[in-house]
C-alpha positions as CSV (number, residue, x, y, z in Angstrom):
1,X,7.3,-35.1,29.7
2,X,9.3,-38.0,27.9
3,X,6.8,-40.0,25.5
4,X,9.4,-42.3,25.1
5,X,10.0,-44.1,28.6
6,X,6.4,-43.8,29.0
7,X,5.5,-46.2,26.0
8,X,8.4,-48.3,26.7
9,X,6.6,-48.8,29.6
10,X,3.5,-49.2,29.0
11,X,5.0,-51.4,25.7
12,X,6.5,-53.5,28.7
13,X,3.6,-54.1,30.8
14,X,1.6,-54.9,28.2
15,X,3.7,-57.5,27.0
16,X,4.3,-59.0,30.2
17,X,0.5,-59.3,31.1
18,X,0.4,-60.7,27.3
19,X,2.9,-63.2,27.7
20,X,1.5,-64.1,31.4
21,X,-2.2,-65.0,29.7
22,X,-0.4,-66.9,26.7
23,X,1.4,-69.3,29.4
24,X,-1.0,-69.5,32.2
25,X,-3.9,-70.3,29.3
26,X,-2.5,-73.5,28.1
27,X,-1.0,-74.4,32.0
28,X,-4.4,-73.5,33.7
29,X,-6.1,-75.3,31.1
30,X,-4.3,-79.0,31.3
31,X,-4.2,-78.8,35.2
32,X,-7.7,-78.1,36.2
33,X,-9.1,-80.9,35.0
C-alpha cells in the first residue's frame, strides 16, 4: 500500500473542499441578502 499517493490525496481533497468553503463563504454571504 503507498501512503504517499494516499495523503496526497486526501491532502488534495481536503484542500479543495477548504478552498470551496473559503470562496463560497464570502460569495454566499453578499448574495443572499
Amino acid at each position: 500500500m503507498n501512503t504517499t499517493i494516499l495523503r496526497k490525496s486526501v491532502l488534495g481533497i481536503a484542500g479543495l473542499a477548504f478552498a470551496g468553503g473559503l470562496a463560497a463563504g464570502p460569495l454566499n454571504h453578499h448574495t443572499t441578502t
